[in-house]
DOLO-184126 format. One record per residue (C-alpha): residue in three letters; x, y, z. Coordinates in nm, 2 decimals, m for minus. Each point is the difference from the previous one (the first is absolute). Example, Ala and Ser with C-alpha at 12.3 -4.5 7.8 and 13.67 -1.06 7.14 Angstrom:
<atoms>
(atom "ALA" (1.23 m0.45 0.78))
(atom "SER" (0.14 0.34 m0.07))
</atoms>
This chain:
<atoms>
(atom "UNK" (m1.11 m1.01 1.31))
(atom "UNK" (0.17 m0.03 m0.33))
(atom "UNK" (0.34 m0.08 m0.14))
(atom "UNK" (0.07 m0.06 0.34))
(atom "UNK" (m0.06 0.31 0.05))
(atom "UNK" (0.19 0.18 0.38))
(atom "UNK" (m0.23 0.18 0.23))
(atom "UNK" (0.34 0.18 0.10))
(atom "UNK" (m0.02 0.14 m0.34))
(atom "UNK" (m0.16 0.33 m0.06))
(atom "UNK" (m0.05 0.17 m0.36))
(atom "UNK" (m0.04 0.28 m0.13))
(atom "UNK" (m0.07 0.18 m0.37))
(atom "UNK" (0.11 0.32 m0.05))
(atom "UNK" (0.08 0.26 m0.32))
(atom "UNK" (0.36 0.15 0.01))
(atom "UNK" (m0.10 0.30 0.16))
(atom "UNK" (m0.14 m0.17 0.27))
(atom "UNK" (0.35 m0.20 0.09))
(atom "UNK" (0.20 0.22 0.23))
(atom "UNK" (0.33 0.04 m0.03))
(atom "UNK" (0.12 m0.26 0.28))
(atom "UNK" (m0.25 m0.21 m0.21))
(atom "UNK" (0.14 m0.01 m0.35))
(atom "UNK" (0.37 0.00 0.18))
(atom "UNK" (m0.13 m0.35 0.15))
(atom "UNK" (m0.19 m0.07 m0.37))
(atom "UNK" (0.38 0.04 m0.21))
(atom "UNK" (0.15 m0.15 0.24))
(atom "UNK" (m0.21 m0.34 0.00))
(atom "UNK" (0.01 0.02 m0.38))
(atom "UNK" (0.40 0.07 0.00))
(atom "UNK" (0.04 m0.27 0.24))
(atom "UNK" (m0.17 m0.30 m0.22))
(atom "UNK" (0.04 0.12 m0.36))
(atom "UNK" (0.36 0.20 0.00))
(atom "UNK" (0.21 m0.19 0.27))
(atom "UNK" (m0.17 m0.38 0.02))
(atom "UNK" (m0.11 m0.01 m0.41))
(atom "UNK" (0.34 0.18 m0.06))
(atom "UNK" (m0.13 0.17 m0.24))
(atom "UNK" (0.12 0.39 m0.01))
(atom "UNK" (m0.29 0.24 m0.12))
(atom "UNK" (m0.15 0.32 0.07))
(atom "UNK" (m0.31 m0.09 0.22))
(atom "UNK" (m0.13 0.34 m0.02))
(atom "UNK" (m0.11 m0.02 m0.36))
(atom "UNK" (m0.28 0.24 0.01))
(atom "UNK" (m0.31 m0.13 0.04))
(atom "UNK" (m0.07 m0.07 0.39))
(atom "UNK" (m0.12 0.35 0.02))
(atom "UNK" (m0.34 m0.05 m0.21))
(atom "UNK" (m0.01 m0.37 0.18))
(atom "UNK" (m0.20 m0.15 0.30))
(atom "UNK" (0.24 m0.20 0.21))
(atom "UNK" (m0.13 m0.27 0.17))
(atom "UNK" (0.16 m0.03 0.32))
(atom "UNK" (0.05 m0.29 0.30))
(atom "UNK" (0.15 0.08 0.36))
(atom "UNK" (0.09 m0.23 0.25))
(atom "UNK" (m0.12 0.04 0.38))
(atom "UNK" (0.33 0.24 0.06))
(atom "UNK" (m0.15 0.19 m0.33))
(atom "UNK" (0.30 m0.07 m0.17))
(atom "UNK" (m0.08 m0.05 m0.39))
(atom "UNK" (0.01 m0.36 m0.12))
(atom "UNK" (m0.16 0.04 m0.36))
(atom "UNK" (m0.11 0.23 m0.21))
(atom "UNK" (m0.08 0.00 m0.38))
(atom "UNK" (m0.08 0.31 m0.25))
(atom "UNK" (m0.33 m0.03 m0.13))
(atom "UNK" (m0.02 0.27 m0.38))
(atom "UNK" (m0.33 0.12 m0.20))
(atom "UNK" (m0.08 m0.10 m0.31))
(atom "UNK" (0.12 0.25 m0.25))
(atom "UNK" (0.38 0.07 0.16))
(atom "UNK" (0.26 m0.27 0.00))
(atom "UNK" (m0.22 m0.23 m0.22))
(atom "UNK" (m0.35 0.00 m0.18))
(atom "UNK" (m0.14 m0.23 0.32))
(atom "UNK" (0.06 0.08 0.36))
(atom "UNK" (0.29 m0.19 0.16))
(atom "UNK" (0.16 m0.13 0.30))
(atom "UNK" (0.38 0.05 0.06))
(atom "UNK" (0.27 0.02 0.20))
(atom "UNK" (m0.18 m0.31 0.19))
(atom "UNK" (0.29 m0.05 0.30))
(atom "UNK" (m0.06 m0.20 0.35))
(atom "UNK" (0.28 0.04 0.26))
(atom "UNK" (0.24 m0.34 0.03))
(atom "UNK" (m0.08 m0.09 0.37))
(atom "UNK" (m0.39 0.03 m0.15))
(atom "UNK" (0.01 m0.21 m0.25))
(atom "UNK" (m0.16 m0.40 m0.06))
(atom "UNK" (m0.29 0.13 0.23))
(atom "UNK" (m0.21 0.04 m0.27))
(atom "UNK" (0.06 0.43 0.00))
(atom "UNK" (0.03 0.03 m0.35))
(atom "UNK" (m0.35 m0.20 m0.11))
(atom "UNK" (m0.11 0.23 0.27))
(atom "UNK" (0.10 0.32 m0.15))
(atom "UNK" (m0.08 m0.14 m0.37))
(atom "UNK" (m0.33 m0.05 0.12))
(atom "UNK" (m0.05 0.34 0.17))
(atom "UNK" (0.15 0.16 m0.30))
(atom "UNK" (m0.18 m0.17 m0.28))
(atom "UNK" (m0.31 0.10 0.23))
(atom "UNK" (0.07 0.36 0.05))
(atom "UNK" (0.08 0.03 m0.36))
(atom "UNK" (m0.30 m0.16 m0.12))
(atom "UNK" (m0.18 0.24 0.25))
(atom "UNK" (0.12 0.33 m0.13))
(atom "UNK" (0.00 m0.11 m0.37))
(atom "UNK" (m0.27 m0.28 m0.05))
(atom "UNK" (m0.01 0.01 m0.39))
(atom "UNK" (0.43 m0.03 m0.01))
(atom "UNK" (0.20 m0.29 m0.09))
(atom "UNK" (0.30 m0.03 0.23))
(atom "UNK" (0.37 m0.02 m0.11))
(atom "UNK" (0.32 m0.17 0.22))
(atom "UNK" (0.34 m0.01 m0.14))
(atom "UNK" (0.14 m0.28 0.20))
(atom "UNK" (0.29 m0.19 0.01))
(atom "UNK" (m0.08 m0.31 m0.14))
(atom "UNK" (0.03 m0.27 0.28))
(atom "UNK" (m0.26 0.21 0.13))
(atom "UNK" (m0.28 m0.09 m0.25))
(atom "UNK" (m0.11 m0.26 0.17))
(atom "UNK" (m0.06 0.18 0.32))
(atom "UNK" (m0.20 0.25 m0.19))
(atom "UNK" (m0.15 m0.26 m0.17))
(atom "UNK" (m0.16 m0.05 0.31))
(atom "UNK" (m0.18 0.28 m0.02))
(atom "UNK" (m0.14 m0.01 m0.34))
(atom "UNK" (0.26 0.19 m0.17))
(atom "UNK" (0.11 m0.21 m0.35))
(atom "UNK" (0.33 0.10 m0.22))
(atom "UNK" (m0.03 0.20 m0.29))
(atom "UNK" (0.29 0.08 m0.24))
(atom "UNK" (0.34 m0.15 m0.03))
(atom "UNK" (0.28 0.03 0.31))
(atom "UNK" (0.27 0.30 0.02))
(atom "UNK" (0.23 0.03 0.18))
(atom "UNK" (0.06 0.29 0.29))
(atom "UNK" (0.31 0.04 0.14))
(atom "UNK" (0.07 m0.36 m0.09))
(atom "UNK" (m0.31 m0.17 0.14))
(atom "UNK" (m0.25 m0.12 m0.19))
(atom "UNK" (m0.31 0.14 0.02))
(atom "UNK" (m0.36 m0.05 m0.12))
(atom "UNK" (m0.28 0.22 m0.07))
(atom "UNK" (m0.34 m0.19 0.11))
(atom "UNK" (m0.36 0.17 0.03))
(atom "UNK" (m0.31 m0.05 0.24))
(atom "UNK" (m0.28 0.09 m0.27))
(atom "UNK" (m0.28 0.21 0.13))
(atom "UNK" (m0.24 m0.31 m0.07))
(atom "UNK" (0.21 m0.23 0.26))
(atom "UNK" (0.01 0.10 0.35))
(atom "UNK" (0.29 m0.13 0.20))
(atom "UNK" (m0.04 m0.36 0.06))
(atom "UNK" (0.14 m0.15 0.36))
(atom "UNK" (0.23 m0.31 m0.03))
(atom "UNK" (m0.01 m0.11 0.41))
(atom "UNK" (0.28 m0.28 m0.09))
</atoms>
């Protein structure tokens, strides 16, 4: 195992259609619960673009949704593919969860689109984390709703590099 990676943990990738409706209540909800009320930062969530997404999806044993993250083509939101909307549920997290679902992310986007660079926009204490995984900073910082954030890149010639420290 990896990341200290669960065994109670069970995943799942899906396209929008493929997310029932119990599904995607659970999905917003996670996302609501972590960026809206903990980040405090008041913003429409549903901006659009999960319907032509992948969402990459983690369960724990009770199948209650964990993690999940929003996976785009190259083409839509940006030129590269991306990974967005990267959320793990509070009681989940310092497990290692999120390297997990970085990892299987990164992997099934470099899967479905092998010559693609991919693009995060994360908030910026983050970069190290994705740093991690190859991804490097490109551009200058910007702020969204107040937090800084940071564009950073995993170039189709790098493949996502594992930090076990």
């Amino acid at each position: 195992m990896s990341w200290g990676e669960d065994s109670a943990v069970t995943w799942k990738n899906c396209s929008f259609s493929e997310l029932s409706a119990d599904l995607l209540y659970q999905l917003l909800m996670l996302r609501q619960q972590v960026f809206i009320v903990e980040q405090q930062c008041p913003y429409a969530d549903a901006d659009g673009w999960d319907s032509s997404a992948s969402h990459l999806l983690a369960f724990a044993a009770d199948a209650t949704l964990i993690a999940c993250c929003r996976m785009l083509p190259p083409g839509s939101r940006y030129a590269e593919a991306s990974i967005g909307r990267v959320v793990v549920h509070s009681d989940w997290r310092r497990r290692g969860l999120g390297h997990e679902l970085i990892e299987r992310a990164t992997t099934a986007v470099r899967a479905q689109f092998p010559e693609a660079a991919i693009r995060i926009g994360a908030q910026s204490h983050l970069v190290s984390f994705y740093g991690r995984h190859g991804y490097q900073p490109v551009g200058e910082q910007y702020p969204v709703d107040r937090i800084p954030h940071q564009d950073l890149l995993l170039s189709t010639k790098e493949t996502a590099c594992r930090d076990t420290r």
